[in-house]
C-alpha positions as CSV (number, residue, x, y, z in Angstrom):
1,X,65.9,-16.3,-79.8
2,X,65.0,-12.6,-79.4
3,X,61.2,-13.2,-80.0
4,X,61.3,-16.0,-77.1
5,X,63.3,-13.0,-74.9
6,X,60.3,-10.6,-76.3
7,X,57.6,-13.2,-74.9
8,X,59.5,-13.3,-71.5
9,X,58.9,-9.9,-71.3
10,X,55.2,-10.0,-72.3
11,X,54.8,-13.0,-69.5
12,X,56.4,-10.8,-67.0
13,X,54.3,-7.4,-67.4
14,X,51.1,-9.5,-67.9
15,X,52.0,-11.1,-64.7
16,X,53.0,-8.4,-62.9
17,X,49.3,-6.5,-63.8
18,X,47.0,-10.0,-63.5
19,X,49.1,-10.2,-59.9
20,X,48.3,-6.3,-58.9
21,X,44.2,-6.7,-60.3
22,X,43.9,-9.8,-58.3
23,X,45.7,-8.0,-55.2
24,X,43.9,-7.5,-51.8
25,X,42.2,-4.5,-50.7
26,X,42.1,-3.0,-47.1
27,X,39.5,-0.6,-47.6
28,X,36.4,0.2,-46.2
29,X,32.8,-0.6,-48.4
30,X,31.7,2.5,-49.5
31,X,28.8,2.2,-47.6
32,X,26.1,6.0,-47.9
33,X,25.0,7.0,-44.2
34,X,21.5,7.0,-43.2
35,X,19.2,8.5,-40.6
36,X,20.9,11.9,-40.3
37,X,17.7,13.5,-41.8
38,X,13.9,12.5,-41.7
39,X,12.9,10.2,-44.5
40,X,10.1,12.9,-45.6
41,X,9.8,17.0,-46.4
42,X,8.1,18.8,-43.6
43,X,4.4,18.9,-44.1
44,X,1.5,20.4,-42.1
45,X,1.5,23.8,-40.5
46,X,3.4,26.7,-42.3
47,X,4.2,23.8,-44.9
48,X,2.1,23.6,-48.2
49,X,0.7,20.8,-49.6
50,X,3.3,18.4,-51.2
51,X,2.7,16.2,-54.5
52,X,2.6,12.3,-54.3
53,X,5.0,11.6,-56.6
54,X,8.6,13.1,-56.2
55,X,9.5,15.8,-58.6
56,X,12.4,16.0,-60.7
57,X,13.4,19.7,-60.1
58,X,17.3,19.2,-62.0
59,X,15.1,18.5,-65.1
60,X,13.7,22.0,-65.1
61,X,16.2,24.0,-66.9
62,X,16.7,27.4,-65.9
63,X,15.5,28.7,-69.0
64,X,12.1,27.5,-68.2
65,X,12.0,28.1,-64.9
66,X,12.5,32.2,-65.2
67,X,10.2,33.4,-67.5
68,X,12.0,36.9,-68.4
69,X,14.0,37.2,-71.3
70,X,16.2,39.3,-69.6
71,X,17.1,37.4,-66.9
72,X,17.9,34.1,-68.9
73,X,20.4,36.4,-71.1
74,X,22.0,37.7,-67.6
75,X,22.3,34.3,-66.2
76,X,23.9,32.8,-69.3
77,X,26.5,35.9,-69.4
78,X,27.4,34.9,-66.0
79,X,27.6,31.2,-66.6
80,X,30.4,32.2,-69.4
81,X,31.7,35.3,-67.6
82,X,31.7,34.5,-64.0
83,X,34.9,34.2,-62.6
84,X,34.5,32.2,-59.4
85,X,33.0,29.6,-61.7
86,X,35.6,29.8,-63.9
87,X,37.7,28.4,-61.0
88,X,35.5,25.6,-60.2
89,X,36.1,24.5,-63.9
90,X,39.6,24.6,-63.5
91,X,39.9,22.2,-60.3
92,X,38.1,19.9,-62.4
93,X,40.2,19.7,-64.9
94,X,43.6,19.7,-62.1
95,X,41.2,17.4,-60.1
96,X,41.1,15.0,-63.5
97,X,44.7,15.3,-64.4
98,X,46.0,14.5,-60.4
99,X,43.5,11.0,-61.5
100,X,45.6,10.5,-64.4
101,X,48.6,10.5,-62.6
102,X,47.6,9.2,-60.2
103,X,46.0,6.1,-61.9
104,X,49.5,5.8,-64.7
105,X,50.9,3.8,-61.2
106,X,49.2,1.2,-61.8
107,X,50.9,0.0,-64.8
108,X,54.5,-0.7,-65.6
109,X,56.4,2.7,-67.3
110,X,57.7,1.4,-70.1
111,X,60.8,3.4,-71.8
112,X,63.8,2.3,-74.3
113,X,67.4,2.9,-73.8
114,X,70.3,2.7,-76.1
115,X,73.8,3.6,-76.1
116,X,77.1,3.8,-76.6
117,X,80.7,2.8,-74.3
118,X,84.3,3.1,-75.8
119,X,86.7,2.5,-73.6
120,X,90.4,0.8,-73.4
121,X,91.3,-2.7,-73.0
122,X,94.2,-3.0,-70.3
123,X,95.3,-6.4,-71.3
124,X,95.2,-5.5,-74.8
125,X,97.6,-2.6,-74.1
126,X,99.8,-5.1,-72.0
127,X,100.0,-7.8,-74.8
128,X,101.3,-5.2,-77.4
129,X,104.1,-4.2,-74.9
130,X,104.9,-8.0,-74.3
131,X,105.4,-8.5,-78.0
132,X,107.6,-5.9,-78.8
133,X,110.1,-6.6,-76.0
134,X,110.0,-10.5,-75.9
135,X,109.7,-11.0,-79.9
136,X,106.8,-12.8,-79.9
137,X,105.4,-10.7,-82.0
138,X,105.8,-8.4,-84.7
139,X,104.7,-4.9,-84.8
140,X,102.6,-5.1,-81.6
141,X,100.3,-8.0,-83.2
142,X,101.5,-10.5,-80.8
143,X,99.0,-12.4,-78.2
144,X,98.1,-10.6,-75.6
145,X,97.7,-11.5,-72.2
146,X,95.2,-14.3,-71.4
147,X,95.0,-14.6,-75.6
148,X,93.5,-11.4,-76.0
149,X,94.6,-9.8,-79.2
150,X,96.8,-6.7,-78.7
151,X,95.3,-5.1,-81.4
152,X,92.0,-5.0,-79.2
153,X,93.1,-3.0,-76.7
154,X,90.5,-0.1,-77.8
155,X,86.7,-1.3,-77.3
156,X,83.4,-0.2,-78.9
157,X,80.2,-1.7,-77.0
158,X,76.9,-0.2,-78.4
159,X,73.9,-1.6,-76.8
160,X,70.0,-0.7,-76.5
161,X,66.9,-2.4,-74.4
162,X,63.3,-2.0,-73.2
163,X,61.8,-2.8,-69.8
164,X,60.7,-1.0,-66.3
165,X,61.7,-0.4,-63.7
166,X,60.5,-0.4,-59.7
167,X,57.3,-1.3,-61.0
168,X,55.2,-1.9,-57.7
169,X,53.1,-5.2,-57.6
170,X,49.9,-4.1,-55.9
171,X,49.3,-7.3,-53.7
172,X,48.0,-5.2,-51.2
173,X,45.8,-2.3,-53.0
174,X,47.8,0.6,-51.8
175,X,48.4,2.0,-55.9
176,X,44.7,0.7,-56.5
177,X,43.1,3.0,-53.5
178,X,45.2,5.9,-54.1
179,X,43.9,5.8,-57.8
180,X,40.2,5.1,-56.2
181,X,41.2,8.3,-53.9
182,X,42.4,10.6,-56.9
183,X,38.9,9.3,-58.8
184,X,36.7,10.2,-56.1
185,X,38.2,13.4,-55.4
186,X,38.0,14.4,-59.2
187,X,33.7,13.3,-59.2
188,X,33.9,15.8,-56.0
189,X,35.3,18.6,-57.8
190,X,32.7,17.9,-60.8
191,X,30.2,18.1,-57.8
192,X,31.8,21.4,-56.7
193,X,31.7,22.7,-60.4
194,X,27.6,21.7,-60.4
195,X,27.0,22.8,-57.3
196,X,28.7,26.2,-58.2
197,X,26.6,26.2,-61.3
198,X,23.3,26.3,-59.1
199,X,24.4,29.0,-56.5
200,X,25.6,31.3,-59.3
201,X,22.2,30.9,-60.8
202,X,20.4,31.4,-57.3
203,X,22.6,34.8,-57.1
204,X,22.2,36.1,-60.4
205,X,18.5,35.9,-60.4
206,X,18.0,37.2,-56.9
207,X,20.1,40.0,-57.5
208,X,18.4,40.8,-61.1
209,X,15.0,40.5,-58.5
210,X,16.5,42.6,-56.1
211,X,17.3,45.5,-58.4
212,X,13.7,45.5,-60.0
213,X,12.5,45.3,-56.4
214,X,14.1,48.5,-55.7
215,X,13.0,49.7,-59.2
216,X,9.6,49.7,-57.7
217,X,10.5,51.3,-54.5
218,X,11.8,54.3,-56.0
219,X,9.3,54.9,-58.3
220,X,7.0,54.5,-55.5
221,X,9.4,57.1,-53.8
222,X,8.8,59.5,-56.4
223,X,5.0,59.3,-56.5
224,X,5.0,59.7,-52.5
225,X,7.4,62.9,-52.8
226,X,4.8,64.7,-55.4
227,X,2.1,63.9,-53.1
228,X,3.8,65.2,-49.7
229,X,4.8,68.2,-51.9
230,X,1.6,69.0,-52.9
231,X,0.3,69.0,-49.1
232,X,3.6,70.4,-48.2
233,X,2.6,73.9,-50.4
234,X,-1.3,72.9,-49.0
235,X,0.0,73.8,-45.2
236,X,2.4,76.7,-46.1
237,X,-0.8,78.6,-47.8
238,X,-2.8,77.8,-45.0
239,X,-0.2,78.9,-42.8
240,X,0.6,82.0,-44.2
241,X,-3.4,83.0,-43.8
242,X,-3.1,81.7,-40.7
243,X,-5.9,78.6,-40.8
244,X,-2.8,76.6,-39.1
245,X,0.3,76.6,-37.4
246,X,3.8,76.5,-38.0
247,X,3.7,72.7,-36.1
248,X,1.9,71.5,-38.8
249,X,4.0,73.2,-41.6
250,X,6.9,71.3,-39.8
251,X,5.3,67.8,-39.8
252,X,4.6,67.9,-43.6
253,X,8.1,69.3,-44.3
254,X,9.4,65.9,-42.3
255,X,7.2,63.6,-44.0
256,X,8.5,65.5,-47.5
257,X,12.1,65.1,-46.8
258,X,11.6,61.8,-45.4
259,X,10.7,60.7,-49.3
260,X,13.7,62.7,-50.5
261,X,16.0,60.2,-48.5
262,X,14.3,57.4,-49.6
263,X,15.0,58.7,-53.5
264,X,18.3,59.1,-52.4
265,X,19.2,56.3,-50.8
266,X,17.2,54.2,-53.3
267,X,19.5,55.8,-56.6
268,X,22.2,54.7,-54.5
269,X,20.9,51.1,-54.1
270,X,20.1,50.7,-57.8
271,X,23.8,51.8,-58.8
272,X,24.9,49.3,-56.2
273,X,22.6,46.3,-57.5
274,X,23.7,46.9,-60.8
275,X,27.2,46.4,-59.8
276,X,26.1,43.2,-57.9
277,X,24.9,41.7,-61.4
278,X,27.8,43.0,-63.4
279,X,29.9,41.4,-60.7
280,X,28.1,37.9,-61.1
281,X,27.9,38.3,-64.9
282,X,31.6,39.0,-65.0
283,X,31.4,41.8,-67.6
284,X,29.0,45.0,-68.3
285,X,25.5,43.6,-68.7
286,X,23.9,46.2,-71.2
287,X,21.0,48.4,-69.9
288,X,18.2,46.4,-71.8
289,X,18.5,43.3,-69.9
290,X,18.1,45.2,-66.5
291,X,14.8,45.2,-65.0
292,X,12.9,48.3,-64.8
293,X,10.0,46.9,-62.4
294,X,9.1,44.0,-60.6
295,X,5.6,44.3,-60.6
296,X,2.5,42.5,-59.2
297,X,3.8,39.3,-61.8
298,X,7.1,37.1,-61.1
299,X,9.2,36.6,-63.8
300,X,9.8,32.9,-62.5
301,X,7.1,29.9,-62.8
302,X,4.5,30.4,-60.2
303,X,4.5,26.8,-59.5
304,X,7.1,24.5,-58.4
305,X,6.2,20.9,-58.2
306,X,7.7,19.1,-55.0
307,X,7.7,15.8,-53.7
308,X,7.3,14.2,-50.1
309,X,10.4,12.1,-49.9
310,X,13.7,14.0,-48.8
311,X,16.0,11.6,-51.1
312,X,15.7,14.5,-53.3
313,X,18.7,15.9,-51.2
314,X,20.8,12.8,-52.2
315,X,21.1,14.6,-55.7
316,X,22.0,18.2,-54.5
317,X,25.3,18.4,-56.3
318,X,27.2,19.5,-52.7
319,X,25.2,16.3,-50.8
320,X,27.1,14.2,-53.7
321,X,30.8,16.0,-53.5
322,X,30.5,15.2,-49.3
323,X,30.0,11.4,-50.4
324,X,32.9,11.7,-53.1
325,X,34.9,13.1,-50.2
326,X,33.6,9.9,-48.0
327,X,34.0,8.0,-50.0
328,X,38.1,9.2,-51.1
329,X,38.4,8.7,-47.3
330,X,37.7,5.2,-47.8
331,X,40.5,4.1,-50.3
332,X,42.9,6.5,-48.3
333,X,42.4,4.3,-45.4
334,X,43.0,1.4,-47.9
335,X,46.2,2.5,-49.0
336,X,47.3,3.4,-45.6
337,X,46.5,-0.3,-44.2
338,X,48.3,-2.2,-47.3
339,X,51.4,0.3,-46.3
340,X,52.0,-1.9,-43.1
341,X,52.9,-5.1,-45.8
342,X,56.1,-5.0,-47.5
343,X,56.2,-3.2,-50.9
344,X,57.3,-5.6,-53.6
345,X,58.6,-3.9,-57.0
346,X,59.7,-6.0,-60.3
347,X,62.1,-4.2,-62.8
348,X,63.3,-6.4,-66.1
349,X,64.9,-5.3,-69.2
350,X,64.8,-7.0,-72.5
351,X,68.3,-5.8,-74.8
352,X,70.7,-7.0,-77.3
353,X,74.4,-5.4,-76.7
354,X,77.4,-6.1,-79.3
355,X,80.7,-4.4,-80.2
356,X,79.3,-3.3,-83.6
357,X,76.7,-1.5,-84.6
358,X,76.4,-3.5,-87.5
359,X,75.7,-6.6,-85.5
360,X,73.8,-4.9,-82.6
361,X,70.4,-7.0,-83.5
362,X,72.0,-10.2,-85.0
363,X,71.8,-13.3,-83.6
364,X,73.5,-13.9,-80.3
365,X,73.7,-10.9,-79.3
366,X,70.2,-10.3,-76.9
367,X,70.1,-10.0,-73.2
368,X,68.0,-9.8,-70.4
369,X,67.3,-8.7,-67.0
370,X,64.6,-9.6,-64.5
371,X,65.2,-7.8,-60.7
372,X,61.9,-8.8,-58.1
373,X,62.8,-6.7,-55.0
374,X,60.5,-6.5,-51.1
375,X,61.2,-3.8,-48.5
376,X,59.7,-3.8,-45.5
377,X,60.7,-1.4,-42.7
378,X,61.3,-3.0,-39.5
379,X,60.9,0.1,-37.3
380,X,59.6,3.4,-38.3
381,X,58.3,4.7,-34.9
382,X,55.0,4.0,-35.8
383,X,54.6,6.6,-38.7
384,X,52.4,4.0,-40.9
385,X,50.3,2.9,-37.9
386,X,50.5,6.4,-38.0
387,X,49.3,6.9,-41.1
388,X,46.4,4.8,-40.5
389,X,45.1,6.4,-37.7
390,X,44.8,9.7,-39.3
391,X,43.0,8.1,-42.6
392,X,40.0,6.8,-40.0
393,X,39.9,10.0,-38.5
394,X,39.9,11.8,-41.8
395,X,37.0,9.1,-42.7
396,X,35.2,9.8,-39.4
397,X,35.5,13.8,-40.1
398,X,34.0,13.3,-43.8
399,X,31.3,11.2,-42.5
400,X,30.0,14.2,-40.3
401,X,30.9,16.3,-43.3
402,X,28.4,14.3,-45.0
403,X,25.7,14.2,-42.6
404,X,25.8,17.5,-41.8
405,X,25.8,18.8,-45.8
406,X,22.9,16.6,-45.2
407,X,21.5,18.1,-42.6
408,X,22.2,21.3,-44.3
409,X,20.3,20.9,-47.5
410,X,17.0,19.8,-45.2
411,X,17.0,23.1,-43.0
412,X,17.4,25.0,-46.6
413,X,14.6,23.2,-48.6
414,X,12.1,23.2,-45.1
415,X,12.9,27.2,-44.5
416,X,11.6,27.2,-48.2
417,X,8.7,24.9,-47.9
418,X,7.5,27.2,-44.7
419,X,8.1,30.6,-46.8
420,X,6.2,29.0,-49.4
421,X,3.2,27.7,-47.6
422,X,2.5,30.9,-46.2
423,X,4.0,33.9,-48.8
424,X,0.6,33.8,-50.8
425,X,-1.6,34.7,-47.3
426,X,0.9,37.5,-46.5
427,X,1.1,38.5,-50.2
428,X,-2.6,38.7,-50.2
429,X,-2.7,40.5,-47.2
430,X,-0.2,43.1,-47.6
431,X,-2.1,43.8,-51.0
432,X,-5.5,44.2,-49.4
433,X,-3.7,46.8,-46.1
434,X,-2.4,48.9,-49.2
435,X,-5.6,49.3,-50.8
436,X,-6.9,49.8,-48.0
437,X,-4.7,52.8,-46.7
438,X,-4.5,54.3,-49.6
439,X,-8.4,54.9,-49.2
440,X,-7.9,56.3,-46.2
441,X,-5.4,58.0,-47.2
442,X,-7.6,59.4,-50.0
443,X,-10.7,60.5,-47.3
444,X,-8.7,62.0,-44.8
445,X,-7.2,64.3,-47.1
446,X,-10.5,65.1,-48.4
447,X,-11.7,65.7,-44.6
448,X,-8.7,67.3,-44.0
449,X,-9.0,69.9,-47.6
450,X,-13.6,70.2,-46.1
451,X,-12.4,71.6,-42.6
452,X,-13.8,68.4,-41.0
453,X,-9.9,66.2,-39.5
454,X,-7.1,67.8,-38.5
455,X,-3.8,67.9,-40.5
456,X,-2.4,65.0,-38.1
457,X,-5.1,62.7,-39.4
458,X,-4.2,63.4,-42.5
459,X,-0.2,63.3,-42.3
460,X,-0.5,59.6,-40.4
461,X,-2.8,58.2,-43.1
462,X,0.0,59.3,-45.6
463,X,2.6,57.9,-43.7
464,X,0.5,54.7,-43.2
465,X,0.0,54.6,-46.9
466,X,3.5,55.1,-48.0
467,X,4.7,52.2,-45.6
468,X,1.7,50.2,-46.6
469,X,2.8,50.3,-50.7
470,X,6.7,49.6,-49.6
471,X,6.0,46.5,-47.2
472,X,3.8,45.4,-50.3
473,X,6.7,45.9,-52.7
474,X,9.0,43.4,-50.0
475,X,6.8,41.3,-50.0
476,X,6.2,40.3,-53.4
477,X,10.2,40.7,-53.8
478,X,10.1,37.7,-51.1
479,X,7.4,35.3,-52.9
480,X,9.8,35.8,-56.1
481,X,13.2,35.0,-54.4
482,X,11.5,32.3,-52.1
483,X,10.5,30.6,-55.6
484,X,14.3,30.9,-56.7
485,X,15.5,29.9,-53.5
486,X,12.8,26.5,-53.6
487,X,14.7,26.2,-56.8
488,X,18.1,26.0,-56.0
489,X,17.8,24.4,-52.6
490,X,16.1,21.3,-54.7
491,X,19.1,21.2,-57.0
492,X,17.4,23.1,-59.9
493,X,19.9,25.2,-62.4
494,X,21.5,22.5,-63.3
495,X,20.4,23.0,-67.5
């Protein structure tokens, strides 16, 4: 008897989960927009040359892409270290758990009971009185009212059972798209995590770049401020013999302090970039893993392979958390449409109950329950049509959400491309206008020391030189972050 009660049981839940797999379902195909950016990568113009074949930048692991020892230890301190990231990992892991519950709705939650009830038997009570005052019995062991034995008038009932309860049968999908809605929204929050990853990466190399960038500058600082020195003591002889006057001595003095800003300003900077990467890094990133220079070589590959197509940007980690989002949207809209049809819930019990604990399993003694239930409001003031309206506008809004991350990751990649195609003729010539004023600069000091220029000749070919050496020193600083930024714009850092 108790296993055909156990196979009801099994029936029911089986039922009850075949019924809510092979429910409807209201929501929209998930269904990734198109045309909201051109099928191909800029080309032609400021844009350089672009492979045939489409390049796999996420394959590239960081640790091949920068070349400098240093900088691969600073970025894996801050990938362990960073706190912001830290975060992103945690929403992953709320993000996953929100699924679980999420998704435990869509089977029945099983739990056992068992317990105990004494209580008092009124007509039991009533027989014993009737047998002592009409001597029908002796001792209060007479029948009892409708036969029950007086002696019974004090009851034990001990009982225990398994079963659900309210368990929704999905007919209509709304359990099923709200778990479809938690598991797209956790894949978002991976997307987030991975798209973190990448920016983090972008930020801790630029910065590193930045600070040997502004190594450069002030050591270029430095060598300026001996050399304006030297023809600052230069005019102050001559003036003092009086071969000049005291407008020159003035004009050198300018140009000398000028450079004693600059060292100023520039120890400053340092101490500020350094706190930049120790931000990033999350902790105190030792000494010998800063830079020292950036010099004429980048400490990142000098060439990075791209493709023509633009469905690159499909796998840009933020491009995929959009379509998670859209996609979430979807099932919300889902469960908001199978709202509007009545909610049907099933609760059953399977039990044995018996007034000894001795015989609380033995034969005769099992019971059972089976409770289907439907509600249906008949007027709500139209909170579920409601409801539904706001999930299609919420779909409508992560559509342009989409599109526009879209959009987004094009402008990013094309600025790139165009910095690209055209940093190696500025680099080259920004090179070849420092050479070339620091010969001048050379001669018309040398005119300026045989009597032949005047100091002003002299003083702007200094000033041109000095400028010349720090626009040369931004613009290599460019090429390198350009390359970083063509990096993570194509999705590299991933590795």
């Amino acid at each position: 008897m108790m296993s055909n009660h156990v196979m009801t049981l099994r029936s029911l839940i089986l039922l009850a989960a075949t019924t809510a797999l092979a429910g409807c379902n209201f929501a929209p195909g998930n269904v990734r927009p198109e045309g909201a950016i051109p099928l191909t990568l800029p080309q032609g113009g400021a844009y350089p040359p672009l492979g045939a074949e489409q390049a796999d930048v996420t394959a590239i692991a960081y640790r091949d892409f920068f070349t400098d020892p240093r900088l691969q230890a600073v970025i894996a301190t801050a990938l362990e270290n960073n706190r912001d990231y830290r975060v992103t990992a945690a929403n992953v892991l709320v993000a996953r758990a929100q699924y679980r519950v999420t998704r435990a709705s869509q089977v029945p939650a099983t739990g056992v009971n068992g317990g105990v009830t004494y209580t008092n038997n009124p007509f039991g009570a009533l027989g014993g009185a009737g047998g002592a005052t009409g001597g029908t019995g002796t001792g209060g062991t007479g029948a009892g009212v409708g036969g029950v034995p007086a002696q019974t008038s004090n009851l034990e009932i001990y009982q225990a059972s398994v079963g659900f309860s309210a368990f929704e049968l999905d007919l209509f999908g709304r359990v099923r798209n709200l778990s479809q809605a938690a598991l797209q929204e956790y894949f978002a929050t991976e997307e987030a995590q991975r798209a973190a990853r990448i920016s983090l990466v972008g930020e801790v190399a630029t910065a590193w770049l930045t600070m040997a960038a502004d190594q450069d500058q002030l050591r270029l600082s430095r060598e300026t401020l001996n050399s304006f020195g030297r023809t600052l003591e230069l005019t102050r002889a001559q003036f003092r013999v009086g071969v000049i006057s005291e407008l020159e001595v003035q004009q050198a003095e300018t140009t000398y302090q000028q450079a004693r800003n600059d060292i100023a300003a520039l120890t400053a900077q340092i101490a500020q970039d350094q706190n930049a990467i120790n931000l990033l890094a999350g902790t105190t990133i030792p000494l010998e893993q800063l830079p020292t220079e950036l010099g004429e070589r980048d400490p990142v590959l000098a060439d990075l392979p791209t493709g023509v197509s633009s469905a690159v940007l499909l796998r840009r980690p933020d491009v995929l958390q959009a379509e998670r989002r859209l996609y979430a949207a979807n099932a919300n809209i889902g469960a908001a449409r199978a709202a509007l049809f009545p909610t049907i819930s099933l609760t059953a019990t399977l039990g044995t109950i018996s007034t000894a604990l001795g015989g609380l399993f033995g034969a005769g003694t099992q019971n059972f329950s089976i409770s289907p239930a439907a509600s249906l409001p008949l007027f709500d003031g139209g909170q579920r049509r409601g409801n539904v309206e706001v999930a299609r506008g919420q779909q409508l809004a992560a559509v342009a959400t989409y599109e526009g991350t879209l959009q987004t990751a094009f402008r990013e990649v094309a600025d790139a491309l165009a910095t690209r195609g055209t940093i190696g003729e500025q680099l080259s010539a920004q090179t070849a206008r420092a050479r070339a004023a620091a010969t001048a600069e050379r001669l018309s000091d040398a005119r300026y020391r045989a009597g032949i220029d005047s100091f002003l000749n002299t003083l702007d070919a200094q000033r041109t030189s000095y400028a010349a050496r720090q626009t040369l020193v931004q613009t290599r600083l460019a090429r390198a972050t350009n390359l970083v930024t063509l990096y993570r714009t194509l999705g590299g850092g991933l590795n």
